[in-house]
C-alpha positions in Angstrom: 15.4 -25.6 -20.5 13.2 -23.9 -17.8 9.5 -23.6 -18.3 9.1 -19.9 -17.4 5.5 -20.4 -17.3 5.5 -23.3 -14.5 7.8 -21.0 -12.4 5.0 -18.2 -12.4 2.3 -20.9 -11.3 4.7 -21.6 -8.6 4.8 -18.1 -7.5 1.3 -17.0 -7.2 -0.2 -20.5 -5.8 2.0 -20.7 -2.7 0.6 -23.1 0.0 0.0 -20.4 2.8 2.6 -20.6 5.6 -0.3 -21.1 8.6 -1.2 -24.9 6.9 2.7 -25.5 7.7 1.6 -26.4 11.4 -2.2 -27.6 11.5 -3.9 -28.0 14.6 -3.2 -31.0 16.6 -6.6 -32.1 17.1 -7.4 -32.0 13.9 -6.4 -30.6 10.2 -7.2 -27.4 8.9 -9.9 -27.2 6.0 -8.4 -26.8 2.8 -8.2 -22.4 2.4 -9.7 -21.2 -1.3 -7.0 -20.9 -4.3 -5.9 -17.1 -4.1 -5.8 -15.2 -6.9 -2.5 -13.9 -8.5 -2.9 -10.2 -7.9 -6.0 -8.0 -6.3 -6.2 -5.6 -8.9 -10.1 -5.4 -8.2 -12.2 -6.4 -5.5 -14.1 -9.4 -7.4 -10.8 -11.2 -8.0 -11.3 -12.5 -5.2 -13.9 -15.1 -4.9 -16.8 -15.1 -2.3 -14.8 -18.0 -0.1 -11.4 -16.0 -0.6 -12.8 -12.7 0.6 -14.4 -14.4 3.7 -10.5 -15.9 4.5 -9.1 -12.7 4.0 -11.5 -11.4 6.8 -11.0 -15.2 9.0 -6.9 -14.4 8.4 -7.2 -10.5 9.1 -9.3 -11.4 12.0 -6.1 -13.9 13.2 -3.6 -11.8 12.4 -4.8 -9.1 14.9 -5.6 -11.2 17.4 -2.4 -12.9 17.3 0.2 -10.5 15.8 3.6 -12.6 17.2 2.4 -15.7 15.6 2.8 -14.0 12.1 6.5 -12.0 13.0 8.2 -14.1 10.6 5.5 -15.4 8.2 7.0 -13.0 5.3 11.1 -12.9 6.5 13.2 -12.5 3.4 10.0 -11.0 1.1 10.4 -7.8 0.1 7.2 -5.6 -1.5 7.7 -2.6 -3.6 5.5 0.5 -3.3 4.8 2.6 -6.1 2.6 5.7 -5.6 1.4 8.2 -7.9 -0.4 9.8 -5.4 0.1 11.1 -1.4 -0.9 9.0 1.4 -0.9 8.0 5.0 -3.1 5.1 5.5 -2.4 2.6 2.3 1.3 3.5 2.4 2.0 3.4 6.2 0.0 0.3 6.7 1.7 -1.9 3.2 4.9 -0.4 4.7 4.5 -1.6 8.5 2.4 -5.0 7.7 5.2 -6.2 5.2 7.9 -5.2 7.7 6.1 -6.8 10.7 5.6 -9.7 9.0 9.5 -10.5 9.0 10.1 -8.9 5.7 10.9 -5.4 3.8 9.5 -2.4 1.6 10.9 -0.3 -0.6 9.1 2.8 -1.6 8.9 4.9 -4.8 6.9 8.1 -4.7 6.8 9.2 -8.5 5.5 13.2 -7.1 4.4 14.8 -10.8 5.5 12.0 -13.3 3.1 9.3 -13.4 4.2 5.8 -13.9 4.0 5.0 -17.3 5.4 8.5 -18.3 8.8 7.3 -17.1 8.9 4.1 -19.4 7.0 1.9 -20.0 4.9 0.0 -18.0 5.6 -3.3 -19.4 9.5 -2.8 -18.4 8.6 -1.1 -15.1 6.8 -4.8 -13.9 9.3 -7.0 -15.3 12.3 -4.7 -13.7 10.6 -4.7 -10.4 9.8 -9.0 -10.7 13.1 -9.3 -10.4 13.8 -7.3 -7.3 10.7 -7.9 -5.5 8.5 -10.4 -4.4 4.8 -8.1 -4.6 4.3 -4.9 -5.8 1.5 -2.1 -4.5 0.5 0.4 -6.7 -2.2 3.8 -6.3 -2.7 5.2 -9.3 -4.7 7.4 -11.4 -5.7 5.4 -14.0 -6.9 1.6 -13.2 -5.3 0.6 -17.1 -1.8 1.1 -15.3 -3.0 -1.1 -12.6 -4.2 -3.5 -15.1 -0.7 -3.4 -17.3 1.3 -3.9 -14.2 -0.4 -7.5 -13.5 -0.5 -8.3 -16.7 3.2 -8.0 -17.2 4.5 -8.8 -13.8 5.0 -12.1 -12.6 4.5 -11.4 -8.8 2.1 -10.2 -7.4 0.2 -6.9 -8.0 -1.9 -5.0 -5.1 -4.1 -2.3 -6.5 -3.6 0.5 -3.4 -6.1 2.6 -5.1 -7.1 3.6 -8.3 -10.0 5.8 -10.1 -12.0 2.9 -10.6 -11.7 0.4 -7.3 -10.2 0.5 -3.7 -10.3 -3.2 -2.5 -8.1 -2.9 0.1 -10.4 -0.1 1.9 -13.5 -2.3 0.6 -12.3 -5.1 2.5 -11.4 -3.4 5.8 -15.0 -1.8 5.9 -16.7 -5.0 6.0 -14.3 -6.3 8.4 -14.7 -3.5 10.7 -18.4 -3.7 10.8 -17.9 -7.6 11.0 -16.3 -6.8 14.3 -19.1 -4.5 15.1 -21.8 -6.5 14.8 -20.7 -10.1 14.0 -19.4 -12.1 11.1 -22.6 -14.5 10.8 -24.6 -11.2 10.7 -23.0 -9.7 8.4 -22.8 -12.5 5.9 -26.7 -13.2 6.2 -27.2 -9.6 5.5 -28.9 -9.2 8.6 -26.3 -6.1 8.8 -27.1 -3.2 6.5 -24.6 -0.8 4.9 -26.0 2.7 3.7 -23.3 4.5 1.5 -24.2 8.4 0.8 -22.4 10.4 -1.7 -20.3 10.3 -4.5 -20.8 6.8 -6.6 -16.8 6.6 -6.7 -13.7 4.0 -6.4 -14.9 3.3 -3.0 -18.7 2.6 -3.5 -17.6 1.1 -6.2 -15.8 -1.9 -4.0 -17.8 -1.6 -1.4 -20.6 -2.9 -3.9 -18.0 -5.9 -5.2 -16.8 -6.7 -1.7 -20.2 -6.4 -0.1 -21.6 -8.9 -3.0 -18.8 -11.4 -1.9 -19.6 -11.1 1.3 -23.4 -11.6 1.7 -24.1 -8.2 3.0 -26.8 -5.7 2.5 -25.5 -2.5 1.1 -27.4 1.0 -0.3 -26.5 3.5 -2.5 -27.8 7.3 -2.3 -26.1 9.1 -5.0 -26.7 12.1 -7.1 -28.3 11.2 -10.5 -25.2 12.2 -12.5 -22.4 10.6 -10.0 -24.1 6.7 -10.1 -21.4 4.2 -9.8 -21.1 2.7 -13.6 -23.2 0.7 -14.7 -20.9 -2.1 -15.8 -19.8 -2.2 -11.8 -23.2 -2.1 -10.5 -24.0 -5.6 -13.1 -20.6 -7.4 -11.7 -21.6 -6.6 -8.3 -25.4 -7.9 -8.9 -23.9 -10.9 -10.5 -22.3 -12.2 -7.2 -25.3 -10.9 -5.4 -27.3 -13.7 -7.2 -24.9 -16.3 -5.9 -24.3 -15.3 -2.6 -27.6 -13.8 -1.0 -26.2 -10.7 -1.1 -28.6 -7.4 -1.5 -27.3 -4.2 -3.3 -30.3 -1.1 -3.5 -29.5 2.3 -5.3 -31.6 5.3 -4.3 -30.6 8.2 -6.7 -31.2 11.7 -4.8 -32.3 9.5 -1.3 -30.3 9.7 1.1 -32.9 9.6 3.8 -34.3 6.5 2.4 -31.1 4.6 2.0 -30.4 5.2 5.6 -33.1 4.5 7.0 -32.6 1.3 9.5 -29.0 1.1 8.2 -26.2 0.0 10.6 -23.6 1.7 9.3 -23.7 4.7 7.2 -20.9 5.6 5.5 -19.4 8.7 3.2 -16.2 9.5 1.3 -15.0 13.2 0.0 -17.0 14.5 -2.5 -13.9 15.8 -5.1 -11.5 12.5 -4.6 -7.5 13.6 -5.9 -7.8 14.5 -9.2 -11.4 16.2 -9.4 -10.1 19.0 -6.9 -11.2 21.4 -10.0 -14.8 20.3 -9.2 -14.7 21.0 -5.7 -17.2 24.5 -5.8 -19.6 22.5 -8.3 -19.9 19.5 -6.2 -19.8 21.1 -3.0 -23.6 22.9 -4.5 -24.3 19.0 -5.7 -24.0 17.2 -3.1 -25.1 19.6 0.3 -28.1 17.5 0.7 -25.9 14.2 1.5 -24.0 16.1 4.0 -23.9 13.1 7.0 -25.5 15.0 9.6 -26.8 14.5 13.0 -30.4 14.8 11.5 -29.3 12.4 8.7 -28.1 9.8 11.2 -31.1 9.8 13.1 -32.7 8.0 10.5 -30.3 5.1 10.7 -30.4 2.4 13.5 -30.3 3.3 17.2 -26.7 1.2 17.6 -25.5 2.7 14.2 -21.7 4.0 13.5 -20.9 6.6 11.0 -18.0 5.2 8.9 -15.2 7.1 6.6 -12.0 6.0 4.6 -10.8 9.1 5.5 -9.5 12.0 5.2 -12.4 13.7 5.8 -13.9 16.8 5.1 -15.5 18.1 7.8 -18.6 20.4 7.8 -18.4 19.1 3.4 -19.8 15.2 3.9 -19.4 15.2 6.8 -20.5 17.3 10.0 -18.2 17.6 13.1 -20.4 16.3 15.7 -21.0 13.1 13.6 -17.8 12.4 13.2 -16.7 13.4 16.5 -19.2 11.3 18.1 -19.2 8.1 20.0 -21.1 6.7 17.0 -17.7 7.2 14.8 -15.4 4.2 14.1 -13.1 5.9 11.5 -10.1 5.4 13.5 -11.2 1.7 13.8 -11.5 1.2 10.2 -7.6 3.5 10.2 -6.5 0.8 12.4 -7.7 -1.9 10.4 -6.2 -0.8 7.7 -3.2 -2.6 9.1 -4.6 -6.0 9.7 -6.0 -6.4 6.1 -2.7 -5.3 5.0 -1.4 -8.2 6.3 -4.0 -10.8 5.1 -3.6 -9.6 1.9 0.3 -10.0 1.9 -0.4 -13.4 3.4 -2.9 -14.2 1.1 -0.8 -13.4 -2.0 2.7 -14.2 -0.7 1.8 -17.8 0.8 5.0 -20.2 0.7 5.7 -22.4 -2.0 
């Protein structure tokens, strides 16, 4: 009789399909265990994140060697809500790595209001070989990975957006170097709304030995129990992780990058007016980024709000790389994919 349990094991340690052909000079080192699913950012461990960057890195650079690298894998794409940059860029890297996507858009019903979740995951394990989910809730998120034994991509959720987390680092590692970056000598000022995305821009940051701020109002602070995990790998990795509530000039000042996100994210639209009067004096302006660096770039996960967080001549400016982050939305995509879906 078949150990069900052994099979799983089997499926999320895959040796990774680039250690197939090492160098002929010499062997490749030995990559870090990936997890089984990314359903936050600090599933990943310091040494995994940084060959997620190294692979993404790779992958862009060399897009034919990796045609094939996924042919005959298919990835399932479930979204509770709309987008253009996670579901274009899942859809294209799975595809352009040699293998398929299937996409269910579940418009008004949200996932576990169909059945339940626990069926869902063990349908789709079946049919599928990874699964990428946004969702409202994180718990649905969580349920999926816990019941599905492939793996499980967390797109987006209330609480953590890894994928996004993992592109901004490796944009500004692009930027301004990866040895920089990992000796903090690069520093990340994030202004606005202490949401999903500061949220794993704080885990990912911490894996990745960079210096990140926080300016957020007092009653929008990342949670707590985030901020601890994130300070936790801080400890271990050099990394440096400051909050300034209500100052935004401070937390910018010197930065490299400074970064903002909408201030009512889907599902908060009903807050809009309120937060709009909240959160004026984070507004990324020309006067605001003339506190930052001389050589810094104004970053955004887009879409973006202009004149809300962000004015039009900042983001319209040559300091602006939020269609380099857009593009590297792609590249990640892939490392991820490659990451999770390595060959047995």
């Amino acid at each position: 009789m078949c150990d069900y349990s052994s099979v799983c094991i089997i499926i999320h340690y895959r040796r990774r399909p680039w250690s197939a052909a090492p160098s002929r000079n010499a062997p490749r080192p030995a990559r870090p265990a990936a997890p089984s699913d990314l359903v936050r950012d600090d599933d990943f461990s310091p040494a995994g994140a940084g060959a997620v960057l190294d692979l993404a890195a790779e992958v862009k650079a060399r897009p034919q060697r990796f045609a094939t690298a996924l042919a005959g894998r298919t990835l399932a794409v479930l979204f509770e809500k709309r987008s253009l940059r996670t579901r274009l860029t899942f859809e294209l890297a799975i595809q352009t790595l040699g293998g398929n996507s299937v996409f269910m858009d579940t418009g008004p019903q949200r996932i576990p209001d169909r059945e339940p979740i626990a069926d869902i995951a063990r349908n789709l394990e079946r049919w599928v070989d990874a699964v990428a989910l946004r969702t409202f809730s994180h718990t649905t998120v969580e349920e999926f990975a816990k019941w599905a034994r492939i793996p499980v991509i967390n797109g987006l959720s209330e609480l953590f957006h890894p994928c996004q987390a993992l592109t901004d680092w490796f944009t500004l590692s692009e930027i301004f170097g990866r040895k920089a970056l990992h000796s903090g000598r690069v520093t990340l000022a994030f202004v606005g709304d202490g949401n999903n995305v500061a949220h794993s821009l704080m885990l990912t940051g911490a894996l990745c030995g960079a210096h990140l701020r926080l300016a957020c109002p007092k009653a929008y602070q990342p949670q707590e129990e985030i901020v601890a995990a994130a300070r936790r790998i801080a400890r271990k990795t050099g990394s440096r992780l400051e909050l300034f509530p209500d100052r935004p000039e401070k937390a910018v000042e010197g930065a490299h990058g400074v970064y903002t996100d909408v201030w009512a994210s889907m599902g908060f639209e009903h807050e809009a007016a309120e937060r709009a009067q909240i959160f004026a004096p984070y507004q990324v302006t020309p006067e605001l980024m003339s506190h930052a660096a001389r050589n810094a770039v104004f970053m955004h996960c887009l879409p973006a709000h202009r004149g809300e967080e962000v004015a039009e001549e900042v983001i319209e400016s040559k300091r602006s790389v939020v269609f380099d982050q857009a593009e590297n939305r792609l590249h990640v995509a892939k490392a991820i994919l490659l990451t999770l879906l390595s060959n047995p």
